[in-house]
N, C-alpha and C positions, 0 to 999 in steps of 0.2 A: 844510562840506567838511572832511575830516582833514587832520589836520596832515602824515599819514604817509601816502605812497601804499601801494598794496595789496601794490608791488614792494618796499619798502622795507619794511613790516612784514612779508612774509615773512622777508626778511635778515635782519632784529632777531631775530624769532620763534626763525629755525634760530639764530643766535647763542648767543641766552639757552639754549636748550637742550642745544647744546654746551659753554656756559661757566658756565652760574649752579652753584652747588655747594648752599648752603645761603638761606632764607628772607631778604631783604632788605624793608624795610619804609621807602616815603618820604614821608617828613612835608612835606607841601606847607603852607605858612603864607601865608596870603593875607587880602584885604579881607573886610572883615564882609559879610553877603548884601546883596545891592543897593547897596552902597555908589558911587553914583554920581561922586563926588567924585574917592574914589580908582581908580577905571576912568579918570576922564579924565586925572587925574596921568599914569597909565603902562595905556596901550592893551595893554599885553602879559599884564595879568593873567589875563585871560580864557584866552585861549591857552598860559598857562603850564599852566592846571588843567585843559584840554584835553591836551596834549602829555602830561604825567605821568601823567593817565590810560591814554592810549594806552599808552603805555609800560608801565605795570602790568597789564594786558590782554594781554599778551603771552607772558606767564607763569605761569603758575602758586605761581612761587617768588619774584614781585613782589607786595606792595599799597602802597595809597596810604591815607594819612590827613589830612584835609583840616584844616586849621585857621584858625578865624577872629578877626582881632581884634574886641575886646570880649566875645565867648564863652569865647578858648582864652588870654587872657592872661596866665595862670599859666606855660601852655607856652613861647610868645614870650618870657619874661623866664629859663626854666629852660633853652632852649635859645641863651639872648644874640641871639636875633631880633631887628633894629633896622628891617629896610627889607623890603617887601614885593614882588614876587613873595620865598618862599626856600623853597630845597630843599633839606631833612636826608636822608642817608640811614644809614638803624640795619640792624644785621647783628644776626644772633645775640643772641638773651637783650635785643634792645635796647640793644644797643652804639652808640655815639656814638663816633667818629673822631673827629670835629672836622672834617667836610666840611661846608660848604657852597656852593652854587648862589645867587647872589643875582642875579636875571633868567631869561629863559629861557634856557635849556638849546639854543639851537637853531641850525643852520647847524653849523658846524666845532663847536660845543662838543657837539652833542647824540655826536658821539664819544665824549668827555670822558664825558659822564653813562651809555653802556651801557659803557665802561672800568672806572669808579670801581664801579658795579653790581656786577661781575665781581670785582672786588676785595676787594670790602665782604662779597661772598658766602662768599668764599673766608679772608679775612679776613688777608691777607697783598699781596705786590704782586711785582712782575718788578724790582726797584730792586737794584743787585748788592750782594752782602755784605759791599764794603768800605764803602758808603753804610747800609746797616743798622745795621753796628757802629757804627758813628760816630754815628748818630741816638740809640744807645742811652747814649751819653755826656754826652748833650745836660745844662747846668747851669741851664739856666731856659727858661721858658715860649718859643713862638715863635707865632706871627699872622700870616699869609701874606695879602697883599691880590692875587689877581691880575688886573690889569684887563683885560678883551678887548671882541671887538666880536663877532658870528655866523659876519661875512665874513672874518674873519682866518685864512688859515690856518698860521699860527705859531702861535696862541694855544695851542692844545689840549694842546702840547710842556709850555707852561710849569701848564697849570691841574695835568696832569697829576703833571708833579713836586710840585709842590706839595700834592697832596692825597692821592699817594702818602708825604710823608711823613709826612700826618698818618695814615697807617693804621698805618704802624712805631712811630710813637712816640706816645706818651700828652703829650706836652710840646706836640706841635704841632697847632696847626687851621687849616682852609685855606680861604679865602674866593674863588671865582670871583667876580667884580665886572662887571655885564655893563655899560660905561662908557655907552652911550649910553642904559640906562634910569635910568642914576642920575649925570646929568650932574654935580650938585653935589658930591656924595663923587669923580670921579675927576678935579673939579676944585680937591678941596681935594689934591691930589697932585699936581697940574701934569701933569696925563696927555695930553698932545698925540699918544703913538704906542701902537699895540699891540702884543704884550703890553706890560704894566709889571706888574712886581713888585714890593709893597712887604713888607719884613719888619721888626715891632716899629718901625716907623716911622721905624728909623734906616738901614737897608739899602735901598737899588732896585737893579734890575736891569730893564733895557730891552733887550726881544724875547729869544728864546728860548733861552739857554742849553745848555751841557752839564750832563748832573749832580752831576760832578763841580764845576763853580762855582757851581752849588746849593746844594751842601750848605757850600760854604767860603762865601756868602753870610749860608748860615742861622749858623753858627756862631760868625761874627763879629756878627751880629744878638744872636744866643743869650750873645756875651761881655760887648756892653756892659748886656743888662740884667740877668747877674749881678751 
């Protein structure tokens, strides 16, 4: 059965057609082939490489490239892949934002991912110009952890900032954390709600923000590890 009814992939379909601009390419990093072990860890792998298929199906100005551990482990270590389902996506010439998808993509977040699509195509974001200038100021690296669930729907507010500004700025990367495939990591954060933000591991922010306390989150993040 698809993940995507027939009604819902036509919507995506006219979407991407009105909004994709230029070639988006996503690197889906998953378990080795048959890897039984790691399917029973997290039931969601399967479905993940379902779902990004679909999604790339959709388009013409979409593909997917599958990557496995133990075959593509060069890639996992060149793209800082740590935790498996994870979803890269590269624009243009194979551009790297510094987005990523860690879980599926689905419920409230599969927004998130035909958003970020849109973006990555385009290669710019809808984030206003006092928040752009200000990204371009940026004095050290920034790490965006943001943790959600499918059912949340606050979450998508904050993935989105977050991974809008790693498309402005070459300093930031942004990590969707999808908490209940990866219990351990959003319980090495003390993640009891959704959203949670963590940045450079000295900043949180809990539920959804404006962007304006976004970007004064990320900056005082961005202070102390200058």
């Amino acid at each position: 059965m698809s993940l995507l009814s027939e009604k819902d992939a036509q919507y995506v379909r006219s979407f991407f057609e009105e909004n994709l601009e230029n070639p988006v390419e996503m690197l889906l990093f998953t378990a080795a082939e048959g890897d039984e072990l790691a399917e029973r860890k997290n039931p969601y792998l399967k479905e993940t490489l379902e779902l990004i298929e679909a999604v790339a199906g959709l388009s013409d100005k979409l593909s997917v490239r599958v990557l496995r551990q133990g075959t593509d482990d060069e890639l996992f270590e060149a793209y800082g892949i740590h935790e498996i389902p994870a979803t890269v996506l590269l624009g243009p010439a194979e551009t790297d934002y510094g987005i990523r998808f860690y879980g599926i993509p689905a419920g409230y977040e599969f927004r998130s991912l035909m958003d970020d699509l849109v973006d990555v195509s385009k290669g710019e974001t809808r984030l206003s110009a006092k928040t752009k200038e200000t990204l371009q100021t940026l004095a050290a690296d920034a790490h965006f952890q943001v943790f959600v669930t499918p059912t949340c729907p606050y979450c998508p507010k904050a993935v989105r900032l977050a991974h809008q500004f790693a498309i402005e700025s070459p300093r930031v990367r942004a990590d969707m954390v999808e908490a209940t495939e990866f219990p351990d990591w959003a319980g090495k954060y003390n993640v009891y709600g959704v959203p949670k933000t963590v940045i450079n591991d000295v900043e949180e922010i809990e539920g959804a923000l404006p962007e304006e306390m976004f970007v004064d989150a990320l900056m005082r993040a961005a202070a102390v590890k200058a």
